[in-house]
C-alpha positions as CSV (number, residue, x, y, z in Angstrom):
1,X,67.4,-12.0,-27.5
2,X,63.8,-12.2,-27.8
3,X,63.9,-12.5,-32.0
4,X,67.0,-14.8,-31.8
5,X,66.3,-18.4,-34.0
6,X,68.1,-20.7,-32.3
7,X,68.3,-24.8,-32.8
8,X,67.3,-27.1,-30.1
9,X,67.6,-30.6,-29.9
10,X,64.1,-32.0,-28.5
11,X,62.0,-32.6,-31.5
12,X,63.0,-30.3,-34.3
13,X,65.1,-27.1,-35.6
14,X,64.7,-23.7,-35.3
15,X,61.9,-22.8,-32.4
16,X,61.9,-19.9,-30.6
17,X,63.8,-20.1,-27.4
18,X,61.0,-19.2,-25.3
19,X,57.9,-21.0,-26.7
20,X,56.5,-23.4,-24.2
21,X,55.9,-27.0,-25.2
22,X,51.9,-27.2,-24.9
23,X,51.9,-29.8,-28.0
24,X,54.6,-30.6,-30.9
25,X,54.0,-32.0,-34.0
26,X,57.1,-33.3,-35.3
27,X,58.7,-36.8,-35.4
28,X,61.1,-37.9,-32.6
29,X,64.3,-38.6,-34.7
30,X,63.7,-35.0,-36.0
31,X,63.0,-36.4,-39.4
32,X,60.8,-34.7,-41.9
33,X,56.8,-34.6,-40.9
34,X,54.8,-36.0,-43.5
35,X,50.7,-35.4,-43.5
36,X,50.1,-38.8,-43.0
37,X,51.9,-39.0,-40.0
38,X,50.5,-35.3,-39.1
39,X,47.0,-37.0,-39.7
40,X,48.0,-40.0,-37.1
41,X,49.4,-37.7,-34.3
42,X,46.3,-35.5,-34.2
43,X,43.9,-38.4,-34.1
44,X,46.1,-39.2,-30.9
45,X,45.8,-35.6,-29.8
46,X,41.9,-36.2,-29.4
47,X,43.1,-39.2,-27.2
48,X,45.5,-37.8,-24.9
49,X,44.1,-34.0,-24.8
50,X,40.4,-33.4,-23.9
51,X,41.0,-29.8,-24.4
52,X,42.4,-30.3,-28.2
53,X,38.8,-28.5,-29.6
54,X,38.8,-25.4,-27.3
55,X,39.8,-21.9,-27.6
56,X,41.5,-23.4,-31.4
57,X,40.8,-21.6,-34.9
58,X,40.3,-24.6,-37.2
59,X,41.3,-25.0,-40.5
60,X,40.4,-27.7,-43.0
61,X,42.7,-29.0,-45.6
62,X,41.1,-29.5,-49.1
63,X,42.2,-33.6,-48.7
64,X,44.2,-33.6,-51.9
65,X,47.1,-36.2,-49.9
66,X,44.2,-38.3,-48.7
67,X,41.8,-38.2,-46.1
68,X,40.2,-34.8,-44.6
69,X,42.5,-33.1,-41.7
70,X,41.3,-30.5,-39.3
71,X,44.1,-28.7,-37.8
72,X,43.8,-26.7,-34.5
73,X,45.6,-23.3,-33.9
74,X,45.8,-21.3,-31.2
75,X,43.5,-18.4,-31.6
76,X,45.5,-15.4,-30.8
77,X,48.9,-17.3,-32.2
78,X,46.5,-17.3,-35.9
79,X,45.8,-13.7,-35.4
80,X,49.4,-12.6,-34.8
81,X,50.6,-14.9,-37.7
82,X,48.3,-13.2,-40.0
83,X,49.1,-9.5,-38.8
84,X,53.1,-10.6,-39.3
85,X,52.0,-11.2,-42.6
86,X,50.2,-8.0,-43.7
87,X,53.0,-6.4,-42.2
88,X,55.4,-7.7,-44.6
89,X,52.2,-7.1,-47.3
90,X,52.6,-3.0,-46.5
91,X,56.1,-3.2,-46.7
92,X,56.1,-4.3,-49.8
93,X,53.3,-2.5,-51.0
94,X,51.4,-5.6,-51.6
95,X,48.5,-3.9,-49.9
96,X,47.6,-0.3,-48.6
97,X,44.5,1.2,-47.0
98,X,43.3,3.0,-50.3
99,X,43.0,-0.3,-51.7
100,X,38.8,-1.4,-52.3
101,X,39.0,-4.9,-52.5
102,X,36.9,-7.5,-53.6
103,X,36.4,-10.9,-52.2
104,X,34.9,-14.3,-54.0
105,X,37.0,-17.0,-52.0
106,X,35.1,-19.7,-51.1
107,X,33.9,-19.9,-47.5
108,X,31.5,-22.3,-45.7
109,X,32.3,-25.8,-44.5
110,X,35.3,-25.0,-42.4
111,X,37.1,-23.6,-45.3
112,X,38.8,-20.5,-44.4
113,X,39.6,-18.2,-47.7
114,X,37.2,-16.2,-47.7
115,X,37.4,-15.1,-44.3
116,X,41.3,-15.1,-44.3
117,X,41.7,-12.5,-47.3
118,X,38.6,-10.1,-45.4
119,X,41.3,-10.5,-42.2
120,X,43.8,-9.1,-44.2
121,X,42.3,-6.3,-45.7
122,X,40.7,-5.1,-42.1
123,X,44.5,-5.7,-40.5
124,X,45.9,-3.6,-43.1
125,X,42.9,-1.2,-42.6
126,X,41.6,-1.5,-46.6
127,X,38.1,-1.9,-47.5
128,X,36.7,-5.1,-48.5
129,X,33.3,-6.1,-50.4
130,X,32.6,-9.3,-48.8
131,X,30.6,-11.4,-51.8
132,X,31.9,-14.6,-52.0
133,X,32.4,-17.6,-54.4
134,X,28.5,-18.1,-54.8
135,X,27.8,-14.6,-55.2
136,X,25.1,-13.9,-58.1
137,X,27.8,-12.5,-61.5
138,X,24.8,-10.1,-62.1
139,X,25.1,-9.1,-58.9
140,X,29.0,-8.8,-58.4
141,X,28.9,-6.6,-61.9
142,X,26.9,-4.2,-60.1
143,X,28.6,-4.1,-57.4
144,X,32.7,-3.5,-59.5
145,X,30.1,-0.3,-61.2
146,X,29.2,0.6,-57.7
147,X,31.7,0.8,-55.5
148,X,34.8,0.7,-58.4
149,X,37.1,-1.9,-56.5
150,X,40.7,-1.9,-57.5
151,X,41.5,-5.3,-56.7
152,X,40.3,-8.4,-57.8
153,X,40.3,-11.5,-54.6
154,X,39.2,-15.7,-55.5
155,X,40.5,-18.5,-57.0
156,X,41.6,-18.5,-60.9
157,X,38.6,-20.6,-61.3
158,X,35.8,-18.1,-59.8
159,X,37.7,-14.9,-61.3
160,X,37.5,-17.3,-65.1
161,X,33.6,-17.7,-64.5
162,X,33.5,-14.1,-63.7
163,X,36.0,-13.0,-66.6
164,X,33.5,-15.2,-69.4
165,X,30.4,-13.1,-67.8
166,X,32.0,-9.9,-68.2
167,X,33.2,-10.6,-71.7
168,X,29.4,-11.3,-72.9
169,X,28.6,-7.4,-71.2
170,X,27.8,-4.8,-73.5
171,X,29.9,-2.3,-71.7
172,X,33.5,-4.0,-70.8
173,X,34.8,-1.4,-68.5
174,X,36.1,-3.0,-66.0
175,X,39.7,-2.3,-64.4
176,X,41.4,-3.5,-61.9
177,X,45.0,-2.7,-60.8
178,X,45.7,-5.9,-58.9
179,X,44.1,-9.5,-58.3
180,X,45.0,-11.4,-55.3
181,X,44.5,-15.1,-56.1
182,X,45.1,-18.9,-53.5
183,X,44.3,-22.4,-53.7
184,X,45.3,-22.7,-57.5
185,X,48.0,-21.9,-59.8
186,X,47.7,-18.6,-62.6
187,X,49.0,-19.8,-66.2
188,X,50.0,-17.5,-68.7
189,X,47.3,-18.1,-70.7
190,X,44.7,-17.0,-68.1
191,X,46.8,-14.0,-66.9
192,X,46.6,-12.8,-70.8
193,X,42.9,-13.3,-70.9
194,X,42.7,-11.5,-67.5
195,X,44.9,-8.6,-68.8
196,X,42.3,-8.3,-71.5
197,X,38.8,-8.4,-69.3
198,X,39.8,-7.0,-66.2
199,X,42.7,-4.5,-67.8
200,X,45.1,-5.7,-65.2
201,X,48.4,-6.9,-64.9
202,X,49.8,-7.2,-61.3
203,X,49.2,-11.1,-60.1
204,X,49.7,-11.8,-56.9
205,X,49.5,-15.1,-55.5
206,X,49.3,-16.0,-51.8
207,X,51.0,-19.4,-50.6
208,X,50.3,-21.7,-47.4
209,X,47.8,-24.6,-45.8
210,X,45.7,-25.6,-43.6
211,X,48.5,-26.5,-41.5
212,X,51.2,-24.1,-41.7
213,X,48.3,-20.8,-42.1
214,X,49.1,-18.6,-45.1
215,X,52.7,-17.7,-44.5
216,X,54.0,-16.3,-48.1
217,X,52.8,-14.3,-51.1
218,X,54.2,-12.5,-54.2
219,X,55.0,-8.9,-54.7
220,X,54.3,-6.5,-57.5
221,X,58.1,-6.8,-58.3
222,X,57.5,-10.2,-58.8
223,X,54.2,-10.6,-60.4
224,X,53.9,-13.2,-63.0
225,X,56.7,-15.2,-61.9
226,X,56.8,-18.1,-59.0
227,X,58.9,-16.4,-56.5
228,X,56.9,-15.8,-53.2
229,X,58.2,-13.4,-50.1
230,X,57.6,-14.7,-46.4
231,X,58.6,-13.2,-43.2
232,X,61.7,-14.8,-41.6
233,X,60.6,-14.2,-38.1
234,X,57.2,-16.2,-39.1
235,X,58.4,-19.3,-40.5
236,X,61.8,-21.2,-41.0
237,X,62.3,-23.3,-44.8
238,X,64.0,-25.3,-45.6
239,X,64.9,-27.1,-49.2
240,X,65.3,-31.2,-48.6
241,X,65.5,-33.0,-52.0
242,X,63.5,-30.0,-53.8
243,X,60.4,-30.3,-51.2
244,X,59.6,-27.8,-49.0
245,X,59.8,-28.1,-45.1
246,X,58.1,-25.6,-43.1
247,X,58.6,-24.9,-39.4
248,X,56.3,-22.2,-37.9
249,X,58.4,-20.3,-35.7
250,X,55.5,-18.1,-33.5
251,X,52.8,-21.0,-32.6
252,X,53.5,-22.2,-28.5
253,X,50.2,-25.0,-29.0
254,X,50.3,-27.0,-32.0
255,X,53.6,-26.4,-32.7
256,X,54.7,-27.7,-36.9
257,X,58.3,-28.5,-36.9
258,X,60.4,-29.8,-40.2
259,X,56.7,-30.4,-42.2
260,X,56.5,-31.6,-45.5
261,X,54.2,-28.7,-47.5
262,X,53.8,-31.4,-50.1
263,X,55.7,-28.5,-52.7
264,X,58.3,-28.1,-54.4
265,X,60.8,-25.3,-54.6
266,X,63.9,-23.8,-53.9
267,X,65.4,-20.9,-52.0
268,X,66.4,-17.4,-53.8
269,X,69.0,-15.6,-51.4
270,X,68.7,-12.5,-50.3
271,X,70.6,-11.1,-47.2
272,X,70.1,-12.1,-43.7
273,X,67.7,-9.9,-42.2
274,X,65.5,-9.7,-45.3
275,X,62.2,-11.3,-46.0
């Protein structure tokens, strides 16, 4: 069957049986993939591959684990792992298309937030106000008053800057009913100060790399906590030693098998054929 995870013994667990091999990044004694050796097998790629830069959506990981890495993914294979993903999102009414939603991720020097979260809201046909990280906070206030966008989209650092701005405003009437927020965690302490400036209590984080694409988020049911939902047909984990090992289960060219995230976690089971 077609949607049938199955284990194979060439280079790693859990791939789709009919995904053809067009590169795998794993390691041969189907041990766990670390980023450094990631980083080492796509500077071979450029070797071996002269066509390793076309026709690929690249992403750029922030270098936190050491030195920059570009990854390459398939264009088409990106777009369906993103619509898997808003699928899930409108089954758990994470998202719907009466949401106004506005965006200030980061963009610009191969970083892909910004344009990721506008993706989702135009796959799960939602309107988005397109601003950005740099966007004027003048300007952003005029736009909330405006348009009257009922979810908040950036990093907890940009909404914090944005949250002090608002606070100095004569007129505080802002409200949003959710804010979507990547690429850092949400303390308590900043959801309370949130709650008070933006009137909002429904956190949703969204969970993934440059790597693996964004492949998990959290839910209204669980907002505030650090459990995140991810589609079983889009990814396999797996808990070694507390880390957590991702294998993308939908990518034929560049394919991730058994890699280290670089997070910890743990599993939370739910039945089979749920998310």
């Amino acid at each position: 069957a077609p949607n049938k995870i199955v284990n194979i013994s060439r280079c790693g667990h859990y791939i789709r049986p009919y995904v053809h091999q067009q590169y795998i990044h794993c390691m041969n004694d189907k041990s766990i993939l670390t980023k450094e050796k990631l980083h080492e097998q796509l500077i071979e790629l450029k070797t071996t591959d002269k066509y390793w830069n076309q026709s690929v959506y690249l992403s750029s990981s922030g270098g936190s684990g050491g030195k920059r890495l570009f990854f390459a993914t398939d264009i088409q294979e990106n777009l369906r792992q993103r619509q898997i993903l808003v699928n899930m999102m409108i089954e758990q009414n994470i998202i719907s298309s009466t949401d106004i939603c506005l965006n200030l991720f980061q963009s610009g020097n191969i970083y892909r937030s910004f344009e990721i979260f506008n993706d989702f809201c135009s796959i799960a046909n939602c309107t988005t106000i397109p601003m950005g990280a740099n966007a004027n906070n003048n300007d952003i206030y005029e736009i909330i008053q405006y348009f009257k966008p009922n979810v908040l989209m950036g990093s907890p650092y940009r909404l914090m800057e944005l949250a002090l701005f608002i606070e100095k405003q004569e007129k505080n009437e802002i409200y949003f009913e959710k804010i979507y927020f990547a690429c850092e965690s949400l303390d308590k302490i900043k959801q309370d100060y949130f709650k008070r400036i933006f009137h909002c209590s429904i956190y949703i984080g969204f969970y993934g790399s440059a790597e693996t694409g964004v492949y998990a988020c959290q839910s209204p049911n669980y907002s505030s906590t650090k459990i995140y939902l991810y589609p079983k047909e889009l990814v396999n984990i797996e808990i070694v030693n507390s880390k957590i090992i991702v294998t993308n289960l939908i990518r034929k060219r560049n394919q991730l098998i058994r890699f280290d995230s670089g997070d910890l976690g743990r599993i939370i089971s739910t039945n089979e054929n749920s998310k």
